[in-house]
gemmi code that builds the backbone of each chain (N, CA, C; Angstrom):
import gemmi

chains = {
    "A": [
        ("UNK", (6.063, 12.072, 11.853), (5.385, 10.786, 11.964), (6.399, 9.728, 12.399)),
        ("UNK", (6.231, 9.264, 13.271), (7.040, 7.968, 13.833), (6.184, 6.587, 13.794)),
        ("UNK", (7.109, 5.543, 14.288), (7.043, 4.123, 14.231), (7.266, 3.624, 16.092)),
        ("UNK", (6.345, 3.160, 16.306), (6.721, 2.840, 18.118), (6.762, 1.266, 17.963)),
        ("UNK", (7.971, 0.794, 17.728), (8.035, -0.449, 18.305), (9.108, -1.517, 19.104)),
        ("UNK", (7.871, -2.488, 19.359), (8.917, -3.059, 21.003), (9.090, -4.547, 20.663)),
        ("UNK", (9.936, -5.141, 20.736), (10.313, -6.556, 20.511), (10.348, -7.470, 21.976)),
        ("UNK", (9.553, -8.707, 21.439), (9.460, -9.363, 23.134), (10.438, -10.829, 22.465)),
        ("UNK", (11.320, -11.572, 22.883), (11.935, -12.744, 22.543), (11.232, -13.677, 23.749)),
        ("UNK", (10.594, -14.747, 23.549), (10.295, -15.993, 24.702), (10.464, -17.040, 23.389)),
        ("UNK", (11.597, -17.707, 24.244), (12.140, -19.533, 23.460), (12.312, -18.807, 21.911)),
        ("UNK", (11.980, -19.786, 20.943), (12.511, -19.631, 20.145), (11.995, -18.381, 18.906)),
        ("UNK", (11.055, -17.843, 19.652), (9.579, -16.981, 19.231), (10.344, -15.270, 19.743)),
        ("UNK", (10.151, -14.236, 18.282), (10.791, -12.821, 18.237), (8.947, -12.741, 18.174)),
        ("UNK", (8.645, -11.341, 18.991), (6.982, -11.003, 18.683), (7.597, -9.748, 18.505)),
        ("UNK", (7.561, -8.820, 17.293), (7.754, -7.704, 17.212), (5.996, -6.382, 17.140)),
        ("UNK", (5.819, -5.790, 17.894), (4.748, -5.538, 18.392), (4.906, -4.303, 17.252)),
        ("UNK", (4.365, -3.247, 16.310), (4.498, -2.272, 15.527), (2.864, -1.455, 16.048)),
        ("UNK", (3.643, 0.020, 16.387), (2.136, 0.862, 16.289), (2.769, 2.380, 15.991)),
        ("UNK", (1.558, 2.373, 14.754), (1.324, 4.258, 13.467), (1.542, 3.542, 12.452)),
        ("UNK", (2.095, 4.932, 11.265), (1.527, 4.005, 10.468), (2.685, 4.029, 9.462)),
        ("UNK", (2.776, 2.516, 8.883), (4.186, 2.239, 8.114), (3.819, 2.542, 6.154)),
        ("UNK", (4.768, 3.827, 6.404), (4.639, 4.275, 5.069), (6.796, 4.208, 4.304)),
        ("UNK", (6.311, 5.012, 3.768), (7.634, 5.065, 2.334), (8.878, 6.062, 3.715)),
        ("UNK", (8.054, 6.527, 4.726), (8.965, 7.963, 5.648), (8.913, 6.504, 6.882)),
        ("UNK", (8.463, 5.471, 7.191), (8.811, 4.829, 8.045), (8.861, 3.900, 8.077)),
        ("UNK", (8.988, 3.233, 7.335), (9.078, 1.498, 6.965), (10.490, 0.954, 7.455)),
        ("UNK", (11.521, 1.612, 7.095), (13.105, 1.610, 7.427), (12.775, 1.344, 9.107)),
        ("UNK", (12.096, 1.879, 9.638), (12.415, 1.847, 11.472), (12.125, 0.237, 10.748)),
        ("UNK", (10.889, -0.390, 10.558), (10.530, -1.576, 10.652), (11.454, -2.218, 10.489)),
        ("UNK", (12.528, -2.388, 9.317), (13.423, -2.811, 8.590), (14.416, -2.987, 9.307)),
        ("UNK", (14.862, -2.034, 10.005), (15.639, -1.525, 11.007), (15.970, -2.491, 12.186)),
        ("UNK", (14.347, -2.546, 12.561), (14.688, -3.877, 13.515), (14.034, -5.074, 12.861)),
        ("UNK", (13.696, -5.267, 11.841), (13.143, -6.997, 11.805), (14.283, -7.578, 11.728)),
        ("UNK", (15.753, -6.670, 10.019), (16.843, -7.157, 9.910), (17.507, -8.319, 10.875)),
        ("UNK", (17.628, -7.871, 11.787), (18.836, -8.612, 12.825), (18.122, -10.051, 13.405)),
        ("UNK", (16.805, -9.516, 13.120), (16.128, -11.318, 13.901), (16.397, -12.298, 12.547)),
        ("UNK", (16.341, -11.476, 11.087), (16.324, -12.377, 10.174), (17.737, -13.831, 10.103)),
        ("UNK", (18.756, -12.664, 11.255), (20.157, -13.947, 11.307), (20.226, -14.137, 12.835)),
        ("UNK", (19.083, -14.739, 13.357), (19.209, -14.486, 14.939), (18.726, -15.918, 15.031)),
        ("UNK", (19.128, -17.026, 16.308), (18.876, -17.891, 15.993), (17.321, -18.682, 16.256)),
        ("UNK", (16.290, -17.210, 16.428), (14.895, -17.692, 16.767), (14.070, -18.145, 15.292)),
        ("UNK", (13.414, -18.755, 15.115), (12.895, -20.202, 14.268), (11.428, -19.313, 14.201)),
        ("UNK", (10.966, -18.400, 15.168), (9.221, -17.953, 14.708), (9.720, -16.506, 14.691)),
        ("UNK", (9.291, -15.619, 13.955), (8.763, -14.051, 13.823), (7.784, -13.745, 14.036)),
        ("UNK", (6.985, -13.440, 14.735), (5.577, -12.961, 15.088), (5.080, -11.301, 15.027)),
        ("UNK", (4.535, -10.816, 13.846), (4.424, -9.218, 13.920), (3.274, -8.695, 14.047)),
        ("UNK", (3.155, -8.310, 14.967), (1.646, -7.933, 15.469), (1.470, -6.058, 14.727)),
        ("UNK", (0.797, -6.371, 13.889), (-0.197, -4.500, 13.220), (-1.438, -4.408, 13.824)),
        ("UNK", (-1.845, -4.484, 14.916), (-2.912, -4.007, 15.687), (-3.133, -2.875, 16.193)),
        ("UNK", (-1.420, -1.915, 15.910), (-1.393, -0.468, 15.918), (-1.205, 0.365, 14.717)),
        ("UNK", (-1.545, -0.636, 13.702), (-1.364, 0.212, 12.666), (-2.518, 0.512, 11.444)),
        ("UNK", (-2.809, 1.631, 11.182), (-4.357, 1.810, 10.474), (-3.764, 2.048, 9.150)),
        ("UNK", (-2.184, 2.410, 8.672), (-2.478, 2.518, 7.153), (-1.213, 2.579, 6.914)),
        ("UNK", (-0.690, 1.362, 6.301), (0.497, 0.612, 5.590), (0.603, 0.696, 3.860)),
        ("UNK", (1.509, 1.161, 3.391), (1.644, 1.481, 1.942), (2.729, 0.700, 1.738)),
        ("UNK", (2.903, 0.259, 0.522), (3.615, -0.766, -0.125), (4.963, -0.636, -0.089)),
        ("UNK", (5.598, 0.240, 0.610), (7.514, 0.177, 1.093), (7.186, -0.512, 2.745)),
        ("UNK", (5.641, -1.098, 3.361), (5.713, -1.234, 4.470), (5.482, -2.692, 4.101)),
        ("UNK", (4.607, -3.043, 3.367), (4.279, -4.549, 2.696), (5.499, -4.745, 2.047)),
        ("UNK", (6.550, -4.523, 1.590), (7.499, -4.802, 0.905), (8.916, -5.062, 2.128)),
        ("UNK", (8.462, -4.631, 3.460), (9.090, -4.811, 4.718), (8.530, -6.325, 5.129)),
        ("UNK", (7.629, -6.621, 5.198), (7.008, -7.926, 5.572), (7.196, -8.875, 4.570)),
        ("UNK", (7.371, -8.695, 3.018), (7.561, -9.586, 2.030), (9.315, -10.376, 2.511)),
        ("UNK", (10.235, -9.144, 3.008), (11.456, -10.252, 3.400), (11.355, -10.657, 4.599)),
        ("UNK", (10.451, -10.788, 5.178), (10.076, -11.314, 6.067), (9.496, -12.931, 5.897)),
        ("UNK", (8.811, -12.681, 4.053), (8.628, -14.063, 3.149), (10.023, -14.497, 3.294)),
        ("UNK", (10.676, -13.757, 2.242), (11.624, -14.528, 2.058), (12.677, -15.166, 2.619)),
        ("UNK", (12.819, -14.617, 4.077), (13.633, -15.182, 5.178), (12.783, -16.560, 5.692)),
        ("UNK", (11.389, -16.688, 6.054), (10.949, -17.897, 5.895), (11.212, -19.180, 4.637)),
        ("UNK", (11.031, -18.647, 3.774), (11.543, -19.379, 2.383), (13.161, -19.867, 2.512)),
        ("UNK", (13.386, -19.367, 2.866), (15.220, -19.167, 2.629), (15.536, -20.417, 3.940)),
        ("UNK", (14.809, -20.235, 5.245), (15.755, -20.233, 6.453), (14.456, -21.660, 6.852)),
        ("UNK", (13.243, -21.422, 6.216), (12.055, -22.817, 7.215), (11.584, -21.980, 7.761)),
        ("UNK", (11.926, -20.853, 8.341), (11.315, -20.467, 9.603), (9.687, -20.027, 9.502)),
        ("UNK", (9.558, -19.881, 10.549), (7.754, -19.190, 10.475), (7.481, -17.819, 10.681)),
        ("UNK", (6.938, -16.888, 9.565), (6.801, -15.890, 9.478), (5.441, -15.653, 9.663)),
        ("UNK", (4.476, -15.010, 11.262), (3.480, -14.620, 11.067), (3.065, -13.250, 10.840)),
        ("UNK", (1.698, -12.837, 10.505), (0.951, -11.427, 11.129), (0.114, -11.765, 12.019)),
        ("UNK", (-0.284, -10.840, 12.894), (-1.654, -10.753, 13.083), (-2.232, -9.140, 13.937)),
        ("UNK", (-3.708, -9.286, 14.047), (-3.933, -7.933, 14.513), (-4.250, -7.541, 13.581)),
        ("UNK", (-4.389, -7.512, 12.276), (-4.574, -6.554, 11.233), (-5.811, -5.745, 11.419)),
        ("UNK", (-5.835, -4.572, 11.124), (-7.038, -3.596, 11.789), (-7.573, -3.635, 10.246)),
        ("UNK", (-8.743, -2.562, 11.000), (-9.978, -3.180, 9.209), (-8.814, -2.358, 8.066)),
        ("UNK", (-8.654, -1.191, 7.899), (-8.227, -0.651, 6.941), (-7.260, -1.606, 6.127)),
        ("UNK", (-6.693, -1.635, 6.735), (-4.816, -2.616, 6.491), (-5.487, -3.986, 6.139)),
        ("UNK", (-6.623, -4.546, 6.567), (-6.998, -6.327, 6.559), (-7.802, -5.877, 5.271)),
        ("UNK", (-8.137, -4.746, 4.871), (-9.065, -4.462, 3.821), (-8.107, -4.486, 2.164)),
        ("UNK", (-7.128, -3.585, 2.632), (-5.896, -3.564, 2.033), (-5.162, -4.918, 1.247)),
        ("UNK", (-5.233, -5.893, 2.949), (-4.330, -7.309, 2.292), (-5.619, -7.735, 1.508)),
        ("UNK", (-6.717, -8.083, 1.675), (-7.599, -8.902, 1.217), (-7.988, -8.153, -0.675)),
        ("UNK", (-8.121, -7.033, -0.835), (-8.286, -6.160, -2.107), (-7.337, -6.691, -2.884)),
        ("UNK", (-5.583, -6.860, -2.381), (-4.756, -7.107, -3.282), (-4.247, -9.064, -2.719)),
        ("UNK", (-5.371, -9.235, -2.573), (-4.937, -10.981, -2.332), (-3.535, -11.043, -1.809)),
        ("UNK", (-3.174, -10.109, -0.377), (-2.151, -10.423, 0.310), (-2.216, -11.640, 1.479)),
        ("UNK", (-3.384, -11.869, 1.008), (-4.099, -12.327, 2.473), (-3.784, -14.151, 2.171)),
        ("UNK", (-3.323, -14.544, 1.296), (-3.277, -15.978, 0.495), (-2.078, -15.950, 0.260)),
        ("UNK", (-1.236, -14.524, 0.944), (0.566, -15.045, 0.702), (0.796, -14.974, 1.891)),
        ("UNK", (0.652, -14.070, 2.762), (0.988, -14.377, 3.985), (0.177, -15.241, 5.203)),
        ("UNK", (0.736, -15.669, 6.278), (-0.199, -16.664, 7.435), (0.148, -15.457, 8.665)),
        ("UNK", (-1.286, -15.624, 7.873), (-2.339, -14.748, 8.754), (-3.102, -14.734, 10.127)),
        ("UNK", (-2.616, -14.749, 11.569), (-3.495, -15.470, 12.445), (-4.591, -14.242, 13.090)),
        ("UNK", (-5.469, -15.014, 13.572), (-6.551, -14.236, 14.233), (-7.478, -13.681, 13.397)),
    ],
    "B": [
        ("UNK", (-0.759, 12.496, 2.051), (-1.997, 11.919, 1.017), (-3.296, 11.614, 1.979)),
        ("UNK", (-3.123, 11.799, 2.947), (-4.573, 11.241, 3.437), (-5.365, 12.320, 3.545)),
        ("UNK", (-4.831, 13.740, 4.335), (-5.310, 14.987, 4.235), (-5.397, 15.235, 2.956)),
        ("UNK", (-5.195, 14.800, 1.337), (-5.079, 15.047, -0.156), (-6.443, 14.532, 0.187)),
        ("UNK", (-6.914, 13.414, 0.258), (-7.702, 12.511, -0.002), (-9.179, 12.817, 0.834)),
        ("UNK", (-9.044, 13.440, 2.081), (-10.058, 13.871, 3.287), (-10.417, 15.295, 2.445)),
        ("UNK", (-9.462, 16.031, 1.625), (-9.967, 16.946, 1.152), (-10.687, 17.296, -0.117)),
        ("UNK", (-10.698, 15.686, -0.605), (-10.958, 15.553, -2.484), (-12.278, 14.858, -1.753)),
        ("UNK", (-12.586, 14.343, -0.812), (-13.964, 13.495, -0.266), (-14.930, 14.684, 0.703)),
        ("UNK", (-14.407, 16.020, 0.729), (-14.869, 16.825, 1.984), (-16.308, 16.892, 1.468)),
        ("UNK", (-17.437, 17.035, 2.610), (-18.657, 16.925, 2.567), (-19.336, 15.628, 2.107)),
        ("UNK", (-18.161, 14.242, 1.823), (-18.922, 13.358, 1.137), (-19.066, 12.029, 2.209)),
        ("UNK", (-19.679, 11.402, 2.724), (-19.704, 10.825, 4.040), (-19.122, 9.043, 3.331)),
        ("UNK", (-18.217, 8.936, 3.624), (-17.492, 7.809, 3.219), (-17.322, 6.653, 4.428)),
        ("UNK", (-16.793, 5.811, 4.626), (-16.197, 5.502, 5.725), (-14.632, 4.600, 5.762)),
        ("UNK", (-14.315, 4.857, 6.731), (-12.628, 4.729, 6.872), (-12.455, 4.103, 6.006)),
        ("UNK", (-12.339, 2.843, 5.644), (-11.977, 1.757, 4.465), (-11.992, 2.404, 2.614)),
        ("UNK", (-13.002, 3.526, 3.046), (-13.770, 4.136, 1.649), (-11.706, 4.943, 1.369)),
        ("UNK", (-11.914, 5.641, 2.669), (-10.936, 6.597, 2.872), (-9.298, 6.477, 2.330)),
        ("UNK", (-9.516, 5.346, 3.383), (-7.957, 4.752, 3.207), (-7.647, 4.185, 1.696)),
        ("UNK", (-8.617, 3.396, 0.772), (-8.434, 2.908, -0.141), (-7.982, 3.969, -1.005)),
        ("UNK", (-8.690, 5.270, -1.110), (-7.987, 6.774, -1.633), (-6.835, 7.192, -1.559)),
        ("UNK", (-6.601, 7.543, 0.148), (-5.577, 7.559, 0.601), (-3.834, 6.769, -0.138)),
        ("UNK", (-3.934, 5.747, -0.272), (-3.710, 4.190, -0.507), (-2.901, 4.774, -2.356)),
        ("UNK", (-3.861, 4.737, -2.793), (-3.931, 4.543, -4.355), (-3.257, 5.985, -4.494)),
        ("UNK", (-3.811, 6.966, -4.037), (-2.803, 8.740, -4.201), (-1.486, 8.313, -3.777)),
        ("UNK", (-1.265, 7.958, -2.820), (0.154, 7.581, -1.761), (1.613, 6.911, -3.050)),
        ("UNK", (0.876, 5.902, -3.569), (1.639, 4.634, -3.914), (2.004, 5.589, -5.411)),
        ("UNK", (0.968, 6.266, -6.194), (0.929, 6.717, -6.983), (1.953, 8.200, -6.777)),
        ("UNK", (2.021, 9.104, -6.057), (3.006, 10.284, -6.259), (4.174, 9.297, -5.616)),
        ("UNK", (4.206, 8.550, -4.311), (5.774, 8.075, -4.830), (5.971, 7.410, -6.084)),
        ("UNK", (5.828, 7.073, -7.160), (5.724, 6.497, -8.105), (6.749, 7.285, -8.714)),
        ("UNK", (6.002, 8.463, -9.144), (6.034, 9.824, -9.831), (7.500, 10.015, -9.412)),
        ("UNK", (7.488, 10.232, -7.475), (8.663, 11.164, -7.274), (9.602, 9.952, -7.522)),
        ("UNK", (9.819, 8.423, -7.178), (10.989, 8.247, -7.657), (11.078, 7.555, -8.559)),
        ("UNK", (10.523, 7.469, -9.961), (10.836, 7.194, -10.808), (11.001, 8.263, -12.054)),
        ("UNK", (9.738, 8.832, -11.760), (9.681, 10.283, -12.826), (10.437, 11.601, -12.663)),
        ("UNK", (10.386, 11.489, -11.292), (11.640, 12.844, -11.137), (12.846, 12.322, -10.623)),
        ("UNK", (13.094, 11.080, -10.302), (14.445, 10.404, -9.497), (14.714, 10.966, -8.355)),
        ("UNK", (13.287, 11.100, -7.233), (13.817, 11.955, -6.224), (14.170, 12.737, -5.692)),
        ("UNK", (14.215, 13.233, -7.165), (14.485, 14.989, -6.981), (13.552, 16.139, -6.858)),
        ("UNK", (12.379, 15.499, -6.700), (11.249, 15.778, -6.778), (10.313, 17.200, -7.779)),
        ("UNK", (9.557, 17.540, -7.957), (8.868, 18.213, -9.396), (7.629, 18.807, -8.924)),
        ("UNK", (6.833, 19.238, -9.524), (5.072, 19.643, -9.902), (4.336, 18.378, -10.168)),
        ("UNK", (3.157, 18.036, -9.516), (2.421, 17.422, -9.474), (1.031, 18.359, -9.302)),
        ("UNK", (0.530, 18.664, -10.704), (-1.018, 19.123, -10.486), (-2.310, 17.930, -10.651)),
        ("UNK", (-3.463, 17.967, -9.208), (-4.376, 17.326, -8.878), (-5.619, 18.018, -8.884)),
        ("UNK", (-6.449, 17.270, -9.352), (-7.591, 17.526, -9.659), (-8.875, 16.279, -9.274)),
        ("UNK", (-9.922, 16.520, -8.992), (-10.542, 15.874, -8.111), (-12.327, 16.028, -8.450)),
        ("UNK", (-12.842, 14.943, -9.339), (-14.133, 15.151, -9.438), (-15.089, 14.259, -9.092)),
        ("UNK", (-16.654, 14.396, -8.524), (-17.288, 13.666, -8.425), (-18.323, 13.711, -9.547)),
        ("UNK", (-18.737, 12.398, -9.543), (-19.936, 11.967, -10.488), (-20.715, 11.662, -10.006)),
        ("UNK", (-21.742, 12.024, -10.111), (-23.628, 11.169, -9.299), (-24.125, 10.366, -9.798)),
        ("UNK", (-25.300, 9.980, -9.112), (-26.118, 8.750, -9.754), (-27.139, 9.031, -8.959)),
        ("UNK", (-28.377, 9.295, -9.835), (-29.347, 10.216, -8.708), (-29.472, 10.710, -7.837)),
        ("UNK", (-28.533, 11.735, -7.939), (-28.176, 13.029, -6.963), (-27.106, 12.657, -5.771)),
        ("UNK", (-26.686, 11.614, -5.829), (-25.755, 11.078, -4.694), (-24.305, 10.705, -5.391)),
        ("UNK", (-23.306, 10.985, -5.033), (-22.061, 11.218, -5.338), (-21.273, 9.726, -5.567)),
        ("UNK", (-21.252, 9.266, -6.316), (-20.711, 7.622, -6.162), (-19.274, 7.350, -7.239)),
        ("UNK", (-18.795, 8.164, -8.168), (-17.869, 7.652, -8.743), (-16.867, 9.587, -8.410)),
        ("UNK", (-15.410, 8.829, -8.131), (-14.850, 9.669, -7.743), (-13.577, 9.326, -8.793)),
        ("UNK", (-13.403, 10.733, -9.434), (-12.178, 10.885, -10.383), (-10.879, 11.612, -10.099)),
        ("UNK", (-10.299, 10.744, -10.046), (-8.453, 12.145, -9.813), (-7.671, 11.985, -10.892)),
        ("UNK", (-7.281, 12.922, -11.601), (-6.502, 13.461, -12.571), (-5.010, 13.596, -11.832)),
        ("UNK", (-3.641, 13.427, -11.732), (-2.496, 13.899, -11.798), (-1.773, 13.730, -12.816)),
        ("UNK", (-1.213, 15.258, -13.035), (0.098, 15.632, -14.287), (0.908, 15.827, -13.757)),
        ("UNK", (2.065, 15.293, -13.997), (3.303, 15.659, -13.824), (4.226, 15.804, -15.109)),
        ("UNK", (5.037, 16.935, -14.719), (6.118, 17.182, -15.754), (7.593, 16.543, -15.792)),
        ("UNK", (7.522, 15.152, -15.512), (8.836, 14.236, -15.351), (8.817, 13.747, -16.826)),
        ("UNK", (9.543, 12.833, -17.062), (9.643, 12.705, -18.625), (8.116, 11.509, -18.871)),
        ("UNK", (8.406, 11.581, -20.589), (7.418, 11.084, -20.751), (7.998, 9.591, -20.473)),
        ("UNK", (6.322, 8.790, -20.476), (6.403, 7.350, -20.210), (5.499, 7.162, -21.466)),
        ("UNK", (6.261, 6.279, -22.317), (4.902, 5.718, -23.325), (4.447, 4.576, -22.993)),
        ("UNK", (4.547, 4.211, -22.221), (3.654, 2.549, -22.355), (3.903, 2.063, -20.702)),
        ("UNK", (2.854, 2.321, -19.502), (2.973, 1.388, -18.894), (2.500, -0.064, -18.647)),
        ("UNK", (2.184, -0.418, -19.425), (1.847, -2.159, -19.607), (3.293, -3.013, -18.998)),
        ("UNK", (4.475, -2.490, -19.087), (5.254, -3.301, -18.547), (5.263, -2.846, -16.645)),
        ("UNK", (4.531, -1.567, -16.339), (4.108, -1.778, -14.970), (3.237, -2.157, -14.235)),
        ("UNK", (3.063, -3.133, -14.512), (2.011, -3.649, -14.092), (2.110, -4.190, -12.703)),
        ("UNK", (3.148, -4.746, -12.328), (2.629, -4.955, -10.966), (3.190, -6.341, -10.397)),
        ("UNK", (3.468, -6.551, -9.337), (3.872, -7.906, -9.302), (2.304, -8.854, -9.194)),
        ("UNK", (2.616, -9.970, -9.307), (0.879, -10.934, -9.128), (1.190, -11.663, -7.733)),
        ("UNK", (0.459, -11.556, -7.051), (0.485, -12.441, -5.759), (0.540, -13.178, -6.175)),
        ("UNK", (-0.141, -14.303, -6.788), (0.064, -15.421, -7.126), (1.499, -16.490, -7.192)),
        ("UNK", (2.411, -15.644, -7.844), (4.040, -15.868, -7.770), (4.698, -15.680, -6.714)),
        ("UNK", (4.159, -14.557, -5.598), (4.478, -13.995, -4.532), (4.976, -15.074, -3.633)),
        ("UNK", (4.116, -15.526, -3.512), (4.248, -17.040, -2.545), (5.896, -17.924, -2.617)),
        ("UNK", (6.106, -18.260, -3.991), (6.869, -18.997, -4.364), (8.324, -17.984, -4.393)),
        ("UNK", (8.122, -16.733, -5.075), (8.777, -15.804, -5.277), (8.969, -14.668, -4.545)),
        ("UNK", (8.883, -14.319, -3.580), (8.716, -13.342, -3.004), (10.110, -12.111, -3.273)),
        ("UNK", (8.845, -11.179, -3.689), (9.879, -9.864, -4.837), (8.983, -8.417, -3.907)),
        ("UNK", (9.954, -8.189, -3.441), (9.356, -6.791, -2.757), (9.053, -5.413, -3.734)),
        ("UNK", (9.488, -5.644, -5.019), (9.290, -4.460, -5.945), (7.580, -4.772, -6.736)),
        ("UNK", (7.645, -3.582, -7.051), (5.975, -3.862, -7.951), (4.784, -3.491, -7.069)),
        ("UNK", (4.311, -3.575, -5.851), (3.689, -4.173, -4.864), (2.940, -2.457, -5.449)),
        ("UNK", (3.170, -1.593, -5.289), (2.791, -0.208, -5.291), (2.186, 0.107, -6.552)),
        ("UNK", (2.494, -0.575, -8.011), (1.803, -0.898, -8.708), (0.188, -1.556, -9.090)),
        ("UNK", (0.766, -2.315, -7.977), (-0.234, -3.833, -7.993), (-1.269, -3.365, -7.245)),
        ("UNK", (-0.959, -2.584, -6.206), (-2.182, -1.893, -4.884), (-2.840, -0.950, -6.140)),
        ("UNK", (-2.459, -0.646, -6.840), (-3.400, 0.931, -7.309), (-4.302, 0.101, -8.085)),
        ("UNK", (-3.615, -0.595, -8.921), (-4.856, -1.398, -9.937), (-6.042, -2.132, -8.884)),
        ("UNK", (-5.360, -2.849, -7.896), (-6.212, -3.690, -6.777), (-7.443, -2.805, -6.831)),
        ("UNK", (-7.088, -1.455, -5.918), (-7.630, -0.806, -5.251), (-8.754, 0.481, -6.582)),
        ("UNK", (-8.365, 0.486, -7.538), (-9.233, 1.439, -8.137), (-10.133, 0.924, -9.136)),
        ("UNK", (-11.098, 1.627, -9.224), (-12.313, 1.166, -10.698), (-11.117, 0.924, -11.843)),
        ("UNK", (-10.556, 2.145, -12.229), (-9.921, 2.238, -13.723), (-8.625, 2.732, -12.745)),
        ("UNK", (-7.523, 2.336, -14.082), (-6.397, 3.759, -13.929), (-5.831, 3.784, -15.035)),
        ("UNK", (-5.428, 4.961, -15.296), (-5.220, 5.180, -17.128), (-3.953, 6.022, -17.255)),
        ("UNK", (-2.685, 5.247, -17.959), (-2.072, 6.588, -18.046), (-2.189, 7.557, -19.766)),
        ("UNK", (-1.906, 8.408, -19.564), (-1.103, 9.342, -20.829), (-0.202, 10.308, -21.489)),
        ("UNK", (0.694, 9.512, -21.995), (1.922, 10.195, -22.030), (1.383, 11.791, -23.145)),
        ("UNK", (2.067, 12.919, -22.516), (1.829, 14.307, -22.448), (3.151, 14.497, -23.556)),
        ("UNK", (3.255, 15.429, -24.197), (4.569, 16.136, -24.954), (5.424, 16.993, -23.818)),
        ("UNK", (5.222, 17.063, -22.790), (5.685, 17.667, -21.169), (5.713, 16.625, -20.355)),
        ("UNK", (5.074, 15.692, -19.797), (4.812, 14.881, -18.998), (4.097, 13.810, -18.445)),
        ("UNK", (3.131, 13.862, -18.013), (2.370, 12.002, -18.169), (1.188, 12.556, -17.261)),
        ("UNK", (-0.232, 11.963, -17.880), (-1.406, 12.633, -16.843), (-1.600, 10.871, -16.471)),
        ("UNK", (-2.365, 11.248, -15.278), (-3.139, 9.696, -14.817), (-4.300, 9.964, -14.594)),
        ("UNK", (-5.111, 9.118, -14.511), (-6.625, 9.264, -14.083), (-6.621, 8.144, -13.420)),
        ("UNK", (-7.387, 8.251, -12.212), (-7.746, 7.028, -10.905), (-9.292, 7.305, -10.973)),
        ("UNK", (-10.204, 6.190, -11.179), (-11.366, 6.207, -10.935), (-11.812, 5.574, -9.748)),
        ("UNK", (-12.528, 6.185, -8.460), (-13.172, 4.645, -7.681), (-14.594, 4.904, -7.347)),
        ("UNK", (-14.708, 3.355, -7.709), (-16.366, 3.970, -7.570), (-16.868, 3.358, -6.163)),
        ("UNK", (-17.300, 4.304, -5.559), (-17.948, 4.373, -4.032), (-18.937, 3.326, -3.563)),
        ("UNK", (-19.705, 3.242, -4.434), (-20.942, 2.764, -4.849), (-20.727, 1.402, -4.157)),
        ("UNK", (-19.943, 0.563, -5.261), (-19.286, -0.709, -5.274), (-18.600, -1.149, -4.023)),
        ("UNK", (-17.869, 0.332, -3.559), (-17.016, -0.058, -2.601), (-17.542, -0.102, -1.294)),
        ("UNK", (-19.009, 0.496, -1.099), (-19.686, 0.525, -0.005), (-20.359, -0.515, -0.188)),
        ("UNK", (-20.757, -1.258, -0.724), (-21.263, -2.930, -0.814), (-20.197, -3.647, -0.276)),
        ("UNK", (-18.889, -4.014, -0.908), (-17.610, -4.573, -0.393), (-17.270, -4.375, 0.975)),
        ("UNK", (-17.628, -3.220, 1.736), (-17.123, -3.088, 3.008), (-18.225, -2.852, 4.004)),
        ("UNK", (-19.287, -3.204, 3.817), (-20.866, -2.594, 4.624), (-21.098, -4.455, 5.166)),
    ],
}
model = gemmi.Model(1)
for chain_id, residues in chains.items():
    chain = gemmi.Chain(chain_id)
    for i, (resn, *xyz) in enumerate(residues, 1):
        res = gemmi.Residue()
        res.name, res.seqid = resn, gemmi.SeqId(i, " ")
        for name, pos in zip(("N", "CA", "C"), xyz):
            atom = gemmi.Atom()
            atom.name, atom.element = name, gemmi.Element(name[0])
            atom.pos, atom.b_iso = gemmi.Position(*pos), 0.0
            res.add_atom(atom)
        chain.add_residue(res)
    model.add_chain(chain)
structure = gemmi.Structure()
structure.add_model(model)
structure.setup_entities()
C-alpha cells in the first residue's frame, strides 16, 4: 500500500495534493513531506484528501501538527476535498470544528 | 482491517460509510493492542463477529477481541483526547481512542486473568439514518 503525493508551491501557498489511503503503514510518507514546509518560508499549507477514502488516526495525528505549526508560526493550515468516508469520519469525531475546512 | 470488516458484514448490504466506520474502529483498536499491549512485538488476537436482528433484518453488529498482552484494569484513563481542547491544544496522541468511542454504539473493556477482551457494538440501524 502506498501514498502518491505531489506538492505544488505558487507565492506564499505549499498545496500538498495526497492520494490512497493514510493509515499507521503510511502516514510517515505524509509526515515525510509536510515536515520541511513546516520551516519553509510559505505562510499557507493547503492539503487536498480528495484521493483519499480511509484515514486512521496516525494520519489525523499527521494533520494535527499541521495544527500546531499554525498555532505556533500564524500560519494557515487548510483541508479540503474530503471524500464522504473521511468527511464522515471528521464530522462523527467533531474534527470538523478543529480544523478549516474548505469546500 | 477492511477485508476483517467486508468479511464480519459478508451478505449484509451496508454502504461505504456503514463500512469504513467498522473498518475505522477494528483498525485503531488492534493497533492499540499491538503497540501498547504487546509493545510491537506483536501477539494473538482472537475475533469474533455477531449479528443481531430486529425483525428479521440484521441491525446491531457485535465484535469481541481477546488478546493475550497483559492485563489492563481500568481503561477510564483512555479515554481519548476531546476535540474540544484540540483547538487550543493540539495533542496528536489519544485521537485513536477518541475515534472508537466516536464511532461505536458501546465499547467495553475486560480485563481477563490472560489478557483483556473488548466488545465493539454498532448499530446499523442508527447509522443508516445518519448517513442516508
Amino acid at each position: 500500500m502506498s501514498l502518491d503525493i505531489s506538492i505544488e508551491h505558487v507565492g506564499d501557498t505549499a498545496t500538498i495534493s495526497v492520494k490512497g489511503d493514510v493509515t499507521i503503514q503510511t502516514s510517515s510518507v505524509l509526515r515525510k513531506e509536510l515536515k520541511p514546509l513546516f520551516s519553509s518560508d510559505e505562510t499557507c499549507i493547503h492539503v487536498k484528501l480528495d484521493g483519499v477514502e480511509f484515514m486512521d488516526s496516525s494520519g489525523i495525528a499527521v494533520l494535527v501538527e499541521g495544527l500546531q505549526w499554525s498555532k505556533a508560526t500564524g500560519g494557515k493550515f487548510t483541508l479540503s476535498g474530503l471524500t464522504p468516508t473521511v468527511k464522515d469520519v471528521f464530522e462523527l469525531a467533531k474534527l470538523d470544528t478543529i480544523f478549516d475546512i474548505e469546500g | 482491517m477492511q477485508s476483517l470488516a467486508e468479511q464480519a458484514c459478508e451478505g449484509i448490504c451496508l454502504s461505504a460509510i456503514q463500512l469504513n466506520r467498522i473498518a475505522l474502529a477494528l483498525d485503531e483498536l488492534f493497533a492499540n493492542i499491538h503497540k501498547h499491549g504487546y509493545a510491537g512485538k506483536g501477539g494473538d488476537i482472537d475475533c469474533a463477529a455477531k449479528w443481531t436482528g430486529m425483525e428479521g433484518k440484521p441491525c446491531l453488529l457485535e465484535i469481541r477481541l481477546r488478546d493475550f498482552a497483559p492485563t489492563i484494569e481500568d481503561i477510564k484513563a483512555c479515554k481519548g483526547v476531546d476535540p474540544e481542547t484540540l483547538k487550543e491544544h493540539p495533542v496528536a496522541g489519544g485521537l485513536g481512542m477518541h475515534l472508537i468511542y466516536a464511532i461505536t454504539e458501546s465499547f467495553e473493556h475486560t480485563p481477563l486473568e490472560d489478557g483483556n477482551q473488548w466488545r465493539l457494538t454498532f448499530n446499523l440501524e442508527k447509522e443508516k439514518d445518519e448517513t442516508s
